[in-house]
Each structure stands twice: as C-alpha cells, then as structure tokens.
C-alpha positions as CSV (number, residue, x, y, z in Angstrom):
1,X,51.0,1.6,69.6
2,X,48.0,3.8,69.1
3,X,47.4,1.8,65.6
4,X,47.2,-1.3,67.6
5,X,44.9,-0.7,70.6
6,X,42.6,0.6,68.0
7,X,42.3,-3.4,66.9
8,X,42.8,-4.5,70.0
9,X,39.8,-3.7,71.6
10,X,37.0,-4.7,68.4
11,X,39.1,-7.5,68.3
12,X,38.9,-7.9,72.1
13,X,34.6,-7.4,72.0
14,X,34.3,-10.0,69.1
15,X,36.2,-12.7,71.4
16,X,33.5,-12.4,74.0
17,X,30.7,-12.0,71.5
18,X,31.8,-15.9,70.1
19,X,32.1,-16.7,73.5
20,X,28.7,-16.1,74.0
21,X,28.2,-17.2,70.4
22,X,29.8,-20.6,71.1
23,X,28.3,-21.2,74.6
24,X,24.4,-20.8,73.2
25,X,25.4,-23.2,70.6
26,X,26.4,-25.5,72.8
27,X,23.2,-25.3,74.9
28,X,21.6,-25.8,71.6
29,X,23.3,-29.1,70.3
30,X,24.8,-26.9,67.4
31,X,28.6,-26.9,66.9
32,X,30.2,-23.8,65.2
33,X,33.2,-24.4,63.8
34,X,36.6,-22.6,63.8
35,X,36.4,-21.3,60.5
36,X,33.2,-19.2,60.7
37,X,35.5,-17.7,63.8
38,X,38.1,-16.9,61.5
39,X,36.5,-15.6,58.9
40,X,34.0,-13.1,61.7
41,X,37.9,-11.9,62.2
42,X,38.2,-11.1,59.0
43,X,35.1,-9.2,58.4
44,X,36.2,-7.1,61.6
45,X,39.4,-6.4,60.5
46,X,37.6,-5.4,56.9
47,X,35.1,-3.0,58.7
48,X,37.5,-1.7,60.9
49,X,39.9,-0.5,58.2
50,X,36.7,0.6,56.3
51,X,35.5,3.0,58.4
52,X,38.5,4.4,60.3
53,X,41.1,4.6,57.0
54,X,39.0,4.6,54.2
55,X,35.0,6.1,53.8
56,X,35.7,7.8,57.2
57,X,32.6,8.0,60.0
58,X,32.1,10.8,63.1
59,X,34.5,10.6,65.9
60,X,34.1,12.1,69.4
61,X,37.6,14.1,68.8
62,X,36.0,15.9,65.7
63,X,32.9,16.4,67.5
64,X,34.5,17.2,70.9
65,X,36.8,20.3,68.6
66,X,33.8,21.4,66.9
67,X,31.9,22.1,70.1
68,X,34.9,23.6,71.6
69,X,34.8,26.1,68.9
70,X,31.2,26.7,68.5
71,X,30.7,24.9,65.1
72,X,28.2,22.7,64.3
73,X,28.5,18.9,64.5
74,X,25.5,18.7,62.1
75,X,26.6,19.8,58.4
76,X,23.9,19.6,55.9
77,X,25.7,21.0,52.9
78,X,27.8,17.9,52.8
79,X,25.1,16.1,50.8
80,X,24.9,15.4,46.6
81,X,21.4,14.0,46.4
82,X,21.9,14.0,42.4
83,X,22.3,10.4,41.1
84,X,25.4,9.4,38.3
85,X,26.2,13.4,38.5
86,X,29.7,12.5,37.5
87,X,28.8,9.3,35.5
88,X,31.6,6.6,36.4
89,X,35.0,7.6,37.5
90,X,37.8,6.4,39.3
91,X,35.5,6.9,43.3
92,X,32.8,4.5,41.6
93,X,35.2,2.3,40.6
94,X,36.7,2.4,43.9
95,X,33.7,2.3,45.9
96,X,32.3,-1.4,44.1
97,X,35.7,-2.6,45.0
98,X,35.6,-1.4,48.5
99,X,32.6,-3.0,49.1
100,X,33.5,-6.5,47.2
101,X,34.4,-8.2,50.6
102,X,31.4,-7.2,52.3
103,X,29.2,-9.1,49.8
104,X,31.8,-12.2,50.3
105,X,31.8,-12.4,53.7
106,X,28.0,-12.4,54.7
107,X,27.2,-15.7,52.8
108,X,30.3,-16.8,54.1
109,X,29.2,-16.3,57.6
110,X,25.7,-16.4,57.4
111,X,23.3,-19.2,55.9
112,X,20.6,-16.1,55.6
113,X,23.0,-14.1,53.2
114,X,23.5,-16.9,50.5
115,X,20.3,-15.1,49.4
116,X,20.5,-12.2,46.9
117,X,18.1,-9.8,48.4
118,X,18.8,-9.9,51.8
119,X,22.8,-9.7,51.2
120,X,21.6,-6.7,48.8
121,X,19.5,-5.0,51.6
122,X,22.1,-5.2,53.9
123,X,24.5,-3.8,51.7
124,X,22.1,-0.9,51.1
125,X,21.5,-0.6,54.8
126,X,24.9,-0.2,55.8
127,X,26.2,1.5,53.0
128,X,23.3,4.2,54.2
129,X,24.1,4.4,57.8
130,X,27.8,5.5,56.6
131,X,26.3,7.9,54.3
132,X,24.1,9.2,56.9
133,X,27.1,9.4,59.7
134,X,29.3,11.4,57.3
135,X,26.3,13.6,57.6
136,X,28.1,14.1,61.0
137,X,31.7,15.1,59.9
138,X,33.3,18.4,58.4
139,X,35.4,16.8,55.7
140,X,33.1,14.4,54.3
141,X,29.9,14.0,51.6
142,X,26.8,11.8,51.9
143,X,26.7,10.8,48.4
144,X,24.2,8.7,46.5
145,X,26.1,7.9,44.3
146,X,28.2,6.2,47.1
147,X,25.5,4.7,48.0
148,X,24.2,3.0,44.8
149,X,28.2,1.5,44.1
150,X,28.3,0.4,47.6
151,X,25.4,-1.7,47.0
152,X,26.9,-2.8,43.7
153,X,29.5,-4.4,45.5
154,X,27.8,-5.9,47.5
155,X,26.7,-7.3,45.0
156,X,29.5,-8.2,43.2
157,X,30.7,-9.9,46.5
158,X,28.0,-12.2,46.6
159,X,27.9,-13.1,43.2
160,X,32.3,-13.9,43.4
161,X,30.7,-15.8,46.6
162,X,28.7,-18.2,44.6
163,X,30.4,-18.3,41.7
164,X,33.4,-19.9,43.9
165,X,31.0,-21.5,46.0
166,X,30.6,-24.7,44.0
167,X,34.5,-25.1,43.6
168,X,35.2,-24.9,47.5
169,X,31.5,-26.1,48.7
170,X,33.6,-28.0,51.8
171,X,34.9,-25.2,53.2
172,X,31.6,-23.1,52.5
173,X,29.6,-25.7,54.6
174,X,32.2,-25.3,57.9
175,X,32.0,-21.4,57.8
176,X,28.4,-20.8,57.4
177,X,26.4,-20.7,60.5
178,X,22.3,-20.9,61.3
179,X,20.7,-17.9,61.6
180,X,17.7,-18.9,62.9
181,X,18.8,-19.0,66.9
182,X,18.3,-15.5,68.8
183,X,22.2,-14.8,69.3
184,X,23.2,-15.7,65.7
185,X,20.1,-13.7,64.7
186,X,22.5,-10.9,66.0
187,X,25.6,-11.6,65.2
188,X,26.0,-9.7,62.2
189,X,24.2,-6.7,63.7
190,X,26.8,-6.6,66.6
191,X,29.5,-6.9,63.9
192,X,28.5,-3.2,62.5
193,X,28.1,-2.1,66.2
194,X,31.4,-3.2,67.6
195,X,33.0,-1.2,64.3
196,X,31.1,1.7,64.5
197,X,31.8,2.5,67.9
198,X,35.3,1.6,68.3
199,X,35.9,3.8,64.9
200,X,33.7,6.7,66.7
201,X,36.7,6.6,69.6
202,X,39.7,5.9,67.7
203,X,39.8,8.4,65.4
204,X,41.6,11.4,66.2
C-alpha cells in the first residue's frame, strides 16, 4: 500500500500540472495531444523509480534519524573526484543504461531537446544535482564518474531517439510539444521537482 501512495501522489501533481498545461494551450490556440500526456507519465514513472529504487537521493527519514542521533546530515567523505579511477566496469555500464530513457524521452516531449546540446546539458544538469544530493545521504557516493556515464546516456537516449525518429516520424510529431510558451517552458523543470520531492518523503 505504501509502494502505491508513493506513485500516487507524483502521479496525482502531474495531473494538475497538464491541467494547467492543457488549459494555457487552449487560451493559446495550441492543442496538445494525448500522447505527449502519456509519454510525461512515462518519464514520471522513469524518474520516480530512478531516484527512490535505484541511484538513491536524501530523505527526510534519513535526515530526521541522523539529527536524532547527533550525526551529520552533511557527509563530505562520500565524494571520488578522480575521473575513470576504475576504468569501465559493470556501474558504468549500468549507469549509460540507466540513463538511456532520459535522453529518449526529452525529444520525445520537448521540441527544444531534439537538439544535441541542450538534451546533453540537461543530462549533465540533472545527473549533477543527484550527485550533489547524495552528498546529503550516509550510504551513498557523489561520483564523477557517475556523472560523466550519466551524461553518456543521455546521450545514447537521444541518439536511439533520432535514429528511430525517421521510422515513426507520425507518432514523433503528436508527442512533441512547443517549448516556446511560459508553462511549457517549465514543464520539464517541474518534472524533476515533482520527483525530487516526492522521493525526499517516500523514502524510509
């Protein structure tokens, strides 16, 4: 049950963010249609599961213990600043793949992102804010190394993105929305906020 009300309630912040999503488009002559909705689902669920099961971010439990028992929520010795210190193992592997459908689903969503350098710096971006956050937790490292492979597959993601692009171009034109209006602008930002902040509660 616990499991479940952790979705529930990103899930439940996502339907009022396209409610406001749909409503300015409306105003604006623009029609978004079902399948960028679908597909904003899916990148939820992905971050969700990211950051609660997998890389693991700062929750108000740990934080909450730790201040209970007089330890630090800062820990500074959880850091490897040296890049490719283990070359590539099995965690690099693992971490391009983990970040695969990140890279997919921005040019899926976003017109903006069906450019290389801006999906790239926002793979960077957010691979460092979860590398900074772990910053935050006992049982965790802030790795560059995590960093650099996250960004890799973000890469990757992009470049699956367009090399399937041309095959099912139909269905890439109805999930892709304008970036250019102030809410869409957003979007994507408020994405990364609603999972970040439901993971920070959720975990115990």
């Amino acid at each position: 049950m616990k499991s479940l009300i952790i979705f529930i309630i990103p899930i439940f912040l996502l339907a009022i963010l396209n409610i406001i999503l749909k409503k300015n488009s409306s105003k604006l002559g623009e029609k978004i249609l079902w399948q960028h909705y679908l597909f904003g689902y899916l990148l939820l669920l992905y971050l969700m599961i990211n950051l609660v099961s997998v890389v693991g971010v700062p929750s108000w439990f740990e934080w909450k213990l730790s201040l209970k028992l007089g330890q630090p929520i800062f820990h500074t010795n959880n850091m490897n600043l040296v890049p490719f210190k283990d070359v590539l193992d099995t965690t690099s592997i693992f971490n391009i793949i983990l970040f695969i459908p990140f890279g997919l689903l921005l040019p899926i969503l976003w017109d903006k992102y069906r450019k290389l350098l801006t999906t790239f710096c926002y793979g960077f971006i957010f691979s460092l804010i979860i590398e900074v956050s772990q910053l935050f937790t006992r049982n965790r490292t802030c790795d560059i190394n995590d960093l650099i492979f996250n960004t890799l597959g973000t890469v990757c993601g992009w470049l699956i993105f367009n090399g399937f692009r041309k095959i099912f171009y139909k269905l890439a034109n109805k999930t892709v929305v304008n970036s250019n209006t102030s809410i869409s602008k957003l979007e994507p930002h408020l994405y990364i906020v609603i999972a970040f902040v439901c993971a920070f509660f959720a975990q115990y």
